[in-house]
DONU-957750 format. One record per residue (C-alpha): residue number from 1; residue in three letters; x, z, y. Coordinates in nm, 4 decimals. Each point is the difference from the previous one (the first is absolute). Example, Ala and Ser with C-alpha at 12.3 -4.5 7.8 and 13.67 -1.06 7.14 Angstrom:
# residues 2
<drenlum 1 "Ala" <1.2300 0.7800 -0.4500>>
<drenlum 2 "Ser" <0.1370 -0.0660 0.3440>>
# end
This chain:
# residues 212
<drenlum 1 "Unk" <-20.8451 10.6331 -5.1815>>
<drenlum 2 "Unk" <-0.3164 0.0727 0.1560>>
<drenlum 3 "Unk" <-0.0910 0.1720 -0.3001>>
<drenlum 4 "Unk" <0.2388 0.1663 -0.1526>>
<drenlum 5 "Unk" <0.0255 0.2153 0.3304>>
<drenlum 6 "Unk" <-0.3353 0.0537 -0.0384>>
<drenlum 7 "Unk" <0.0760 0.1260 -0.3397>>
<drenlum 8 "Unk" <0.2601 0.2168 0.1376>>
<drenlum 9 "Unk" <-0.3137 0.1641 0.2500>>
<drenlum 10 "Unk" <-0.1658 0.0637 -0.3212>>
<drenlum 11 "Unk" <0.3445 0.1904 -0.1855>>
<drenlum 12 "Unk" <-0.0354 0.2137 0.3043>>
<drenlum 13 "Unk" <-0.3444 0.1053 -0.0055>>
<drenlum 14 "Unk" <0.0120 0.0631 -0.3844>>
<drenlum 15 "Unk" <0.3622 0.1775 0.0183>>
<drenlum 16 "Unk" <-0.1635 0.2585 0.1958>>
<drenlum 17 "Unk" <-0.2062 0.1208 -0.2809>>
<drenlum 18 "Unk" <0.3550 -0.0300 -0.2049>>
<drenlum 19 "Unk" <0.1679 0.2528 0.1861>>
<drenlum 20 "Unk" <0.2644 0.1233 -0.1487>>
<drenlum 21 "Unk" <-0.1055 -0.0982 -0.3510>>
<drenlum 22 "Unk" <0.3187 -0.0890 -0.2379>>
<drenlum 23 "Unk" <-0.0807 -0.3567 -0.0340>>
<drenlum 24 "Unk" <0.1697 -0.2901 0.1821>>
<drenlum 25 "Unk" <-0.2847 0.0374 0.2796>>
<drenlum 26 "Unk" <0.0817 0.3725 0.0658>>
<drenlum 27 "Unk" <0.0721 0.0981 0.3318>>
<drenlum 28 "Unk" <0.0368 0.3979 0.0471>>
<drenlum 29 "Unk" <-0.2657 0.2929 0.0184>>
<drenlum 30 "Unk" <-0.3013 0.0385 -0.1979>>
<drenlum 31 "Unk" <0.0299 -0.1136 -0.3412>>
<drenlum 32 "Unk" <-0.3050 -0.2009 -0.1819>>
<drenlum 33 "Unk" <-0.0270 0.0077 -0.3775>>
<drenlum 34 "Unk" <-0.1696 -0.1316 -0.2985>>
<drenlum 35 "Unk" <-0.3147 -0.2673 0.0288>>
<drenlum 36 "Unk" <-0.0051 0.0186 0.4513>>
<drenlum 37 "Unk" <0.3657 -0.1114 -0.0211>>
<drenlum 38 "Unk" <-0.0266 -0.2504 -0.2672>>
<drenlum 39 "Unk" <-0.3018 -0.1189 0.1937>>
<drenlum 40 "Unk" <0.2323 -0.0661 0.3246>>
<drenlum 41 "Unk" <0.2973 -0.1576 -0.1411>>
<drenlum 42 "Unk" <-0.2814 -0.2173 -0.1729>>
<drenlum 43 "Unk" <-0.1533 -0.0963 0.2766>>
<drenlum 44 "Unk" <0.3666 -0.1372 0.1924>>
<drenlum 45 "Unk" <0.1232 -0.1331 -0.3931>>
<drenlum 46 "Unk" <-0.3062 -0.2101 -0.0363>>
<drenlum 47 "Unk" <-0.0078 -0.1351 0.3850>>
<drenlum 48 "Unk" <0.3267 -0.2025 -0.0389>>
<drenlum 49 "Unk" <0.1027 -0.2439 -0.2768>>
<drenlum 50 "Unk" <0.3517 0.1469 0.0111>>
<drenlum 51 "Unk" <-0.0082 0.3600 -0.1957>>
<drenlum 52 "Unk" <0.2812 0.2321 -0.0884>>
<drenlum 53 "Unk" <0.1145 0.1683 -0.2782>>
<drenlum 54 "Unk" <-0.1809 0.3418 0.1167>>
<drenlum 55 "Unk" <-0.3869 -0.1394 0.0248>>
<drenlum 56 "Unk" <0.0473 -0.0067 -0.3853>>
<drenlum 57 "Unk" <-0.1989 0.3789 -0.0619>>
<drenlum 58 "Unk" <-0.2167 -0.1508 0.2621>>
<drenlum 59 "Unk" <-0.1219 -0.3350 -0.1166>>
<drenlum 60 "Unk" <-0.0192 0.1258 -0.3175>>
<drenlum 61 "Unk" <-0.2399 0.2907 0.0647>>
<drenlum 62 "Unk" <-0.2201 -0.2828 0.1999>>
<drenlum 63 "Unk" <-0.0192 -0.2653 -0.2565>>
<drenlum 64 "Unk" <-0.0304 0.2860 -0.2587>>
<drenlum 65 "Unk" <-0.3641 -0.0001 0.1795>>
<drenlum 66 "Unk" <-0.2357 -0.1882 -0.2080>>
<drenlum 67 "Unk" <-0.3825 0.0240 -0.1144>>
<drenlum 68 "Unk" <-0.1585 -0.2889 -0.2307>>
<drenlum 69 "Unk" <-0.1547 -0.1341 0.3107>>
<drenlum 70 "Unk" <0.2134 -0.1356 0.3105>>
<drenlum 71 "Unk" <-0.2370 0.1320 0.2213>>
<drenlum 72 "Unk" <0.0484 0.3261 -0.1655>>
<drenlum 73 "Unk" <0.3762 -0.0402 0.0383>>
<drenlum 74 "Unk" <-0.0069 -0.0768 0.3352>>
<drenlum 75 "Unk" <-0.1943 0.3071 0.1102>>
<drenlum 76 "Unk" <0.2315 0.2354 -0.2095>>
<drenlum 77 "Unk" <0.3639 -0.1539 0.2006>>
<drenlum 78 "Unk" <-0.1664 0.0015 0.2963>>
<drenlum 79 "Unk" <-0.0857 0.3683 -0.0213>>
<drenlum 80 "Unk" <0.3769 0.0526 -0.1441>>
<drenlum 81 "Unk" <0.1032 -0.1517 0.3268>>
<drenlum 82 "Unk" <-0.2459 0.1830 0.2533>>
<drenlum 83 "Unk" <0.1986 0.3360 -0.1524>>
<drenlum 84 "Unk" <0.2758 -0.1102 0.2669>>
<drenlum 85 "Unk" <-0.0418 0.2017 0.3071>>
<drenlum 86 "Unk" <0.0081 -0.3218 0.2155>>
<drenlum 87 "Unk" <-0.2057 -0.1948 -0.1964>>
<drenlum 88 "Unk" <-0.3261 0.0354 0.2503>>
<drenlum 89 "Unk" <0.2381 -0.0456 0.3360>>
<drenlum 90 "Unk" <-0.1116 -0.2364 0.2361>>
<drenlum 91 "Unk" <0.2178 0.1425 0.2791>>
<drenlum 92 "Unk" <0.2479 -0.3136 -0.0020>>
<drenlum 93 "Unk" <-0.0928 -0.1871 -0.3719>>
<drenlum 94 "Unk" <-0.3662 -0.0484 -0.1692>>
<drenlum 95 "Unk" <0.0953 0.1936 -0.3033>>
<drenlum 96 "Unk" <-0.2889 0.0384 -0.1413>>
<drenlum 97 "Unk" <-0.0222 -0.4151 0.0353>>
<drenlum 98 "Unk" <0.3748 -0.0283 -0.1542>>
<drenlum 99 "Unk" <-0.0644 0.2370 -0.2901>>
<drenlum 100 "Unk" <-0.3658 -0.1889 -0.0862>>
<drenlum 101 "Unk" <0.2082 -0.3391 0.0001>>
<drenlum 102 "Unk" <0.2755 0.1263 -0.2121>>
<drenlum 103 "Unk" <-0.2586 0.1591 -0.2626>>
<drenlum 104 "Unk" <-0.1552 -0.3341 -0.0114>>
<drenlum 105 "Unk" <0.3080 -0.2096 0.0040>>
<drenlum 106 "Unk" <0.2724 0.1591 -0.1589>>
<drenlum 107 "Unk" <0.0961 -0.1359 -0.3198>>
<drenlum 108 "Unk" <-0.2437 -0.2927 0.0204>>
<drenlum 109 "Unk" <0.1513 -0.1959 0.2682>>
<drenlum 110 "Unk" <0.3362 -0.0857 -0.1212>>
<drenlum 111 "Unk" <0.0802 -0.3439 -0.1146>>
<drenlum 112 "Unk" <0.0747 0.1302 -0.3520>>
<drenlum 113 "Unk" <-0.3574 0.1233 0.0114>>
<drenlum 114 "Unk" <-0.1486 -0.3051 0.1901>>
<drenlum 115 "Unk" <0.1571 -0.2681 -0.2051>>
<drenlum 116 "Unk" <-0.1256 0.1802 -0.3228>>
<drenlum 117 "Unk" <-0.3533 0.0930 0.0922>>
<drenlum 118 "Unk" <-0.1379 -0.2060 0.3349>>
<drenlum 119 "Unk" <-0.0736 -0.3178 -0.1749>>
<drenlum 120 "Unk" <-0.2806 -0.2931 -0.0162>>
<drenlum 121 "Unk" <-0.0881 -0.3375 -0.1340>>
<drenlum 122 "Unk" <0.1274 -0.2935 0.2136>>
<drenlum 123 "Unk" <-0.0627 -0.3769 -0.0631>>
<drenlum 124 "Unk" <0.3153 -0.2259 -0.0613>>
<drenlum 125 "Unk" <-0.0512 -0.3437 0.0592>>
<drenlum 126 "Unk" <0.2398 -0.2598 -0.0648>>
<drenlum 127 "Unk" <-0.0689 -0.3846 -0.0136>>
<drenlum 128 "Unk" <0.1831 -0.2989 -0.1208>>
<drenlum 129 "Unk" <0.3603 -0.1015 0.2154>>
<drenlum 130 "Unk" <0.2103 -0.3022 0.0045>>
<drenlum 131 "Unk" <0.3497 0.1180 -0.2101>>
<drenlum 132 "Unk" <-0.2100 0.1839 -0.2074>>
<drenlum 133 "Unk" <-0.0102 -0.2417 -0.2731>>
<drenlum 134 "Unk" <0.3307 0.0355 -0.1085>>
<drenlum 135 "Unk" <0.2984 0.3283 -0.1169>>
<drenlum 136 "Unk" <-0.2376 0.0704 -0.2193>>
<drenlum 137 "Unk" <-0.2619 0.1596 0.1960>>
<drenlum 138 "Unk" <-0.2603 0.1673 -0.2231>>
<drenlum 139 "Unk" <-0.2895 -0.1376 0.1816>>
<drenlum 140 "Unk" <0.0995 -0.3842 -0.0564>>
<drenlum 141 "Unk" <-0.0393 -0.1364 -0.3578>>
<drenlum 142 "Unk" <0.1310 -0.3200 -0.0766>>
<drenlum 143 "Unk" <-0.2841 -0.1102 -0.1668>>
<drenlum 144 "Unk" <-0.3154 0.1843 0.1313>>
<drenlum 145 "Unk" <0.1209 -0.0101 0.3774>>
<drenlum 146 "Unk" <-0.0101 0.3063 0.2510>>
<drenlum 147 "Unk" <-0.2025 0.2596 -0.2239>>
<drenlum 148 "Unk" <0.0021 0.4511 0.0225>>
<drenlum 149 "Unk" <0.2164 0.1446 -0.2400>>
<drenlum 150 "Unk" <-0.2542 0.2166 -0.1328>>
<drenlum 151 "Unk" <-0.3702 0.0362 0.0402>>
<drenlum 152 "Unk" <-0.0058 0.3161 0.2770>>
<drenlum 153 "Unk" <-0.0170 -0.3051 0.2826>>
<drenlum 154 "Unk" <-0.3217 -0.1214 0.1123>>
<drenlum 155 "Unk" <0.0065 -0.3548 0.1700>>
<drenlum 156 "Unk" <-0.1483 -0.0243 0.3196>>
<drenlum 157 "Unk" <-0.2808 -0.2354 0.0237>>
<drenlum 158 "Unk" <0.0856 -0.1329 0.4027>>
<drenlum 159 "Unk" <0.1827 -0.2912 -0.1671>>
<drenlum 160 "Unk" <0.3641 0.1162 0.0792>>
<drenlum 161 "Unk" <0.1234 0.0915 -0.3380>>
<drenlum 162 "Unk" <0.0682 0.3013 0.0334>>
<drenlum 163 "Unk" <-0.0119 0.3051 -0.1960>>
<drenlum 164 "Unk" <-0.0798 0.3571 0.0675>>
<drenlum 165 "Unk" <0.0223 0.3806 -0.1642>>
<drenlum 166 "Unk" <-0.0595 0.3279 0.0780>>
<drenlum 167 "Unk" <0.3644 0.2055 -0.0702>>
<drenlum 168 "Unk" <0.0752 0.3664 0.0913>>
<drenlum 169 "Unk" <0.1895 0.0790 0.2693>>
<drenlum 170 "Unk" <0.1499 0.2984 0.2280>>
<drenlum 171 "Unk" <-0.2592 -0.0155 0.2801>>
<drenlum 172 "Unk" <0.1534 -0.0381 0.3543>>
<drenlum 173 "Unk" <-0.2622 0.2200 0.1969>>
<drenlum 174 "Unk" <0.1209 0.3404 0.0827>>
<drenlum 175 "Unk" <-0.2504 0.3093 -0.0991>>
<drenlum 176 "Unk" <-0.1336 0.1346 0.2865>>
<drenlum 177 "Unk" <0.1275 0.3365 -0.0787>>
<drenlum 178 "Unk" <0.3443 -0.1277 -0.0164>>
<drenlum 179 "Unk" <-0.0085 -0.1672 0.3481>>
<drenlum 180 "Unk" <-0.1227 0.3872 0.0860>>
<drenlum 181 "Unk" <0.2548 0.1789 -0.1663>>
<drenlum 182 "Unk" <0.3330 -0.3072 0.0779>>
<drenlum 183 "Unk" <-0.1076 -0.0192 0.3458>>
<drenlum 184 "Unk" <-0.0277 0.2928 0.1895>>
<drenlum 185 "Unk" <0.2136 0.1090 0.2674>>
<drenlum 186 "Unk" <0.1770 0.3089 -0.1645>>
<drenlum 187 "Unk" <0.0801 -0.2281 -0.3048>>
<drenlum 188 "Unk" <0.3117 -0.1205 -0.0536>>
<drenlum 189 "Unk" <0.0819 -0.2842 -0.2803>>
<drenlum 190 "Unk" <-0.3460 0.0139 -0.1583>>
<drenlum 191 "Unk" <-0.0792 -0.3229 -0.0084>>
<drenlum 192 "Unk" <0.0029 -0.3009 -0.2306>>
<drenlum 193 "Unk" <0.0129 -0.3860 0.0289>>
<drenlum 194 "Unk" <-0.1633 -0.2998 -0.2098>>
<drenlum 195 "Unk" <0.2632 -0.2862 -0.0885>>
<drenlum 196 "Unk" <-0.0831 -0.3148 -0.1155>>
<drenlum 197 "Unk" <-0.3076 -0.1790 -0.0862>>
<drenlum 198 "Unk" <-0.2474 0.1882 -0.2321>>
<drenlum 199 "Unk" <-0.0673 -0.3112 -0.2412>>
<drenlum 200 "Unk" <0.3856 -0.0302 0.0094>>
<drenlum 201 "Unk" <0.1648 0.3454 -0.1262>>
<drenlum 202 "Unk" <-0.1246 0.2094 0.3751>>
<drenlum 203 "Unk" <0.0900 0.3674 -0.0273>>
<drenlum 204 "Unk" <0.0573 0.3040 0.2137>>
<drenlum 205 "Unk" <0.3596 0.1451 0.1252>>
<drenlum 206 "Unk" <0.0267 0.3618 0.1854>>
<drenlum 207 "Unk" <0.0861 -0.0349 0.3407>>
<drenlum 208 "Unk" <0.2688 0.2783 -0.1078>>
<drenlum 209 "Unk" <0.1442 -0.2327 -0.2453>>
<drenlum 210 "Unk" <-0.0067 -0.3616 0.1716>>
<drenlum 211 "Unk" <-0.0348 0.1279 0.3891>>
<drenlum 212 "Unk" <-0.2344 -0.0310 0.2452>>
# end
Protein backbone atom coordinates (compact mmCIF):
# COMPACT_ATOMS: atom_id res chain seq x y z
CA UNK A 1 0.00 0.00 0.00
CA UNK A 2 2.91 1.90 0.95
CA UNK A 3 3.80 1.98 -2.52
CA UNK A 4 1.33 2.24 -4.67
CA UNK A 5 0.53 5.70 -2.93
CA UNK A 6 3.80 6.48 -3.56
CA UNK A 7 3.13 5.71 -7.12
CA UNK A 8 0.17 7.84 -7.03
CA UNK A 9 2.85 10.98 -5.75
CA UNK A 10 4.65 10.15 -8.84
CA UNK A 11 1.12 10.29 -11.39
CA UNK A 12 0.95 13.70 -9.88
CA UNK A 13 4.21 15.10 -10.48
CA UNK A 14 4.30 13.66 -14.11
CA UNK A 15 0.46 14.70 -14.84
CA UNK A 16 1.58 18.13 -14.50
CA UNK A 17 3.66 18.05 -17.54
CA UNK A 18 0.35 16.21 -19.12
CA UNK A 19 -1.79 19.03 -18.81
CA UNK A 20 -4.46 18.91 -20.71
CA UNK A 21 -3.02 16.46 -23.22
CA UNK A 22 -5.87 14.00 -24.79
CA UNK A 23 -4.56 10.93 -23.25
CA UNK A 24 -5.98 9.13 -20.19
CA UNK A 25 -3.43 11.31 -18.00
CA UNK A 26 -4.79 14.68 -19.34
CA UNK A 27 -5.89 17.08 -17.00
CA UNK A 28 -6.83 20.63 -18.63
CA UNK A 29 -4.62 23.62 -19.99
CA UNK A 30 -1.54 23.41 -21.91
CA UNK A 31 -1.43 20.67 -24.25
CA UNK A 32 2.00 18.52 -24.80
CA UNK A 33 2.53 16.71 -28.08
CA UNK A 34 4.61 14.34 -29.97
CA UNK A 35 8.07 12.71 -28.37
CA UNK A 36 7.75 15.17 -24.59
CA UNK A 37 4.31 13.55 -24.18
CA UNK A 38 5.11 10.11 -25.19
CA UNK A 39 8.11 10.56 -22.94
CA UNK A 40 5.66 11.29 -19.80
CA UNK A 41 3.05 8.77 -20.18
CA UNK A 42 6.25 6.49 -20.57
CA UNK A 43 7.69 7.32 -17.71
CA UNK A 44 4.11 6.56 -15.33
CA UNK A 45 3.37 3.25 -18.02
CA UNK A 46 6.71 1.76 -17.27
CA UNK A 47 6.68 2.58 -13.27
CA UNK A 48 3.76 0.16 -12.54
CA UNK A 49 3.28 -3.47 -13.66
CA UNK A 50 -0.40 -2.72 -14.30
CA UNK A 51 -0.66 -0.65 -17.83
CA UNK A 52 -3.69 0.43 -19.76
CA UNK A 53 -4.84 0.27 -23.01
CA UNK A 54 -3.61 4.04 -23.77
CA UNK A 55 0.39 3.58 -22.86
CA UNK A 56 0.22 1.50 -26.13
CA UNK A 57 1.71 4.70 -28.62
CA UNK A 58 3.86 5.09 -25.61
CA UNK A 59 5.61 1.85 -24.90
CA UNK A 60 5.86 1.33 -28.27
CA UNK A 61 7.79 4.50 -29.22
CA UNK A 62 10.20 3.46 -26.07
CA UNK A 63 10.94 -0.06 -26.91
CA UNK A 64 11.05 1.10 -30.60
CA UNK A 65 14.51 2.57 -29.08
CA UNK A 66 17.25 0.29 -29.91
CA UNK A 67 21.08 0.51 -31.04
CA UNK A 68 23.21 -2.87 -31.54
CA UNK A 69 24.69 -2.18 -28.20
CA UNK A 70 22.54 -2.09 -24.82
CA UNK A 71 24.53 0.52 -23.61
CA UNK A 72 23.73 2.37 -26.71
CA UNK A 73 20.04 1.64 -26.15
CA UNK A 74 19.96 2.70 -22.88
CA UNK A 75 21.38 6.16 -23.52
CA UNK A 76 18.93 6.73 -26.51
CA UNK A 77 15.40 5.88 -23.98
CA UNK A 78 16.82 7.66 -21.46
CA UNK A 79 17.18 10.81 -23.53
CA UNK A 80 13.49 9.93 -25.02
CA UNK A 81 12.43 10.15 -21.43
CA UNK A 82 14.42 13.37 -20.21
CA UNK A 83 12.12 15.13 -23.23
CA UNK A 84 9.34 15.12 -20.36
CA UNK A 85 9.25 18.46 -18.76
CA UNK A 86 9.45 16.81 -15.26
CA UNK A 87 11.89 14.48 -15.96
CA UNK A 88 14.88 16.56 -14.01
CA UNK A 89 12.34 17.51 -10.88
CA UNK A 90 13.58 16.88 -7.64
CA UNK A 91 11.03 19.17 -5.97
CA UNK A 92 9.01 16.11 -4.36
CA UNK A 93 10.46 12.79 -6.60
CA UNK A 94 14.27 12.08 -7.82
CA UNK A 95 13.29 12.04 -11.41
CA UNK A 96 16.20 12.09 -12.84
CA UNK A 97 16.96 8.79 -10.41
CA UNK A 98 13.41 7.18 -11.56
CA UNK A 99 13.94 7.82 -15.28
CA UNK A 100 17.88 6.35 -15.07
CA UNK A 101 16.28 3.15 -13.31
CA UNK A 102 13.55 2.72 -15.77
CA UNK A 103 16.08 3.14 -18.85
CA UNK A 104 18.08 0.49 -17.24
CA UNK A 105 15.32 -1.75 -16.11
CA UNK A 106 12.53 -1.63 -18.28
CA UNK A 107 12.01 -4.55 -20.32
CA UNK A 108 14.80 -6.55 -18.66
CA UNK A 109 13.37 -7.09 -15.34
CA UNK A 110 10.26 -8.95 -15.92
CA UNK A 111 10.02 -12.57 -15.14
CA UNK A 112 9.37 -13.37 -18.82
CA UNK A 113 12.72 -11.71 -19.38
CA UNK A 114 14.46 -13.10 -16.19
CA UNK A 115 13.43 -16.66 -16.56
CA UNK A 116 14.67 -16.58 -20.26
CA UNK A 117 17.96 -14.77 -19.97
CA UNK A 118 19.35 -14.60 -16.05
CA UNK A 119 20.64 -18.07 -15.92
CA UNK A 120 23.83 -20.20 -14.57
CA UNK A 121 25.26 -23.60 -13.99
CA UNK A 122 24.24 -25.20 -10.65
CA UNK A 123 25.42 -28.62 -9.26
CA UNK A 124 22.66 -31.33 -8.61
CA UNK A 125 23.59 -33.86 -6.34
CA UNK A 126 21.62 -36.77 -5.55
CA UNK A 127 22.84 -39.99 -3.69
CA UNK A 128 21.53 -43.42 -3.18
CA UNK A 129 17.95 -43.74 -0.79
CA UNK A 130 16.28 -46.61 0.81
CA UNK A 131 12.82 -47.22 -1.58
CA UNK A 132 14.80 -46.39 -4.32
CA UNK A 133 15.43 -49.81 -5.42
CA UNK A 134 12.20 -50.57 -6.51
CA UNK A 135 8.89 -48.85 -9.19
CA UNK A 136 11.31 -49.00 -11.44
CA UNK A 137 13.53 -46.24 -10.60
CA UNK A 138 16.04 -45.55 -13.38
CA UNK A 139 18.95 -45.34 -11.14
CA UNK A 140 18.54 -49.04 -9.64
CA UNK A 141 19.38 -51.95 -12.01
CA UNK A 142 18.58 -55.26 -11.02
CA UNK A 143 21.66 -56.60 -11.90
CA UNK A 144 24.43 -53.88 -11.74
CA UNK A 145 22.96 -52.23 -8.44
CA UNK A 146 22.46 -48.35 -7.86
CA UNK A 147 24.27 -46.97 -11.13
CA UNK A 148 23.62 -43.04 -13.25
CA UNK A 149 21.46 -43.37 -16.04
CA UNK A 150 23.78 -41.81 -18.31
CA UNK A 151 27.35 -40.73 -18.17
CA UNK A 152 26.77 -36.63 -17.41
CA UNK A 153 27.15 -37.75 -13.42
CA UNK A 154 30.40 -37.71 -11.85
CA UNK A 155 30.70 -39.87 -8.57
CA UNK A 156 31.96 -38.22 -5.71
CA UNK A 157 35.03 -39.66 -4.32
CA UNK A 158 34.07 -38.87 -0.18
CA UNK A 159 32.78 -42.47 -0.10
CA UNK A 160 28.97 -41.65 0.00
CA UNK A 161 27.88 -42.78 -3.36
CA UNK A 162 26.77 -40.17 -4.62
CA UNK A 163 26.62 -38.56 -7.87
CA UNK A 164 26.87 -35.07 -9.13
CA UNK A 165 26.25 -32.71 -12.49
CA UNK A 166 26.33 -29.44 -13.51
CA UNK A 167 22.51 -28.62 -15.14
CA UNK A 168 21.20 -25.17 -16.23
CA UNK A 169 19.01 -23.43 -14.32
CA UNK A 170 16.96 -19.98 -13.89
CA UNK A 171 19.33 -18.28 -11.42
CA UNK A 172 17.60 -17.04 -8.17
CA UNK A 173 19.74 -13.77 -7.63
CA UNK A 174 18.02 -10.66 -8.66
CA UNK A 175 20.15 -8.15 -11.11
CA UNK A 176 21.07 -5.35 -9.35
CA UNK A 177 19.41 -3.09 -11.75
CA UNK A 178 16.19 -4.79 -11.21
CA UNK A 179 16.25 -4.43 -7.37
CA UNK A 180 16.87 -0.52 -8.62
CA UNK A 181 14.23 -0.25 -10.95
CA UNK A 182 11.30 -2.97 -8.69
CA UNK A 183 12.13 -1.21 -5.63
CA UNK A 184 11.86 2.28 -5.51
CA UNK A 185 9.40 4.22 -3.76
CA UNK A 186 7.36 5.73 -6.75
CA UNK A 187 7.10 2.13 -8.19
CA UNK A 188 4.23 0.35 -8.01
CA UNK A 189 4.02 -3.61 -8.95
CA UNK A 190 7.54 -3.76 -10.40
CA UNK A 191 8.77 -6.41 -8.82
CA UNK A 192 9.32 -10.14 -9.26
CA UNK A 193 9.70 -13.28 -7.03
CA UNK A 194 11.88 -16.64 -7.30
CA UNK A 195 9.73 -19.92 -6.57
CA UNK A 196 11.07 -23.04 -5.95
CA UNK A 197 14.42 -24.52 -5.79
CA UNK A 198 16.78 -23.72 -8.76
CA UNK A 199 18.05 -27.48 -9.24
CA UNK A 200 14.27 -28.28 -8.98
CA UNK A 201 12.27 -26.25 -11.83
CA UNK A 202 12.93 -22.38 -9.69
CA UNK A 203 11.56 -19.55 -11.81
CA UNK A 204 10.42 -15.98 -11.53
CA UNK A 205 6.58 -14.67 -11.18
CA UNK A 206 5.68 -10.70 -11.44
CA UNK A 207 4.62 -9.40 -8.34
CA UNK A 208 1.67 -8.01 -10.67
CA UNK A 209 0.75 -11.45 -11.58
CA UNK A 210 1.18 -13.63 -8.25
CA UNK A 211 1.06 -10.52 -5.57
CA UNK A 212 3.23 -9.17 -3.32
Amino acid sequence: MKNKLKFLSLVSVVAGSLVGSTSVFAQQGQELTGDPKLACEAILCLSSGTRPGECGPALNRYFGINYKYWSDTVKGRRNFLNQCPTAQDTSSANMPQIVDNIANGAGRCDAAYLNANNRTVAQTKICPQDGWQTGGNAWWNRNSGWTPPDDSWTQLDDGSGCYVKNVVVVSNAKPANCSAYANSQYTYLLGVRYVGDPTDGGHWVDDSIGGQ
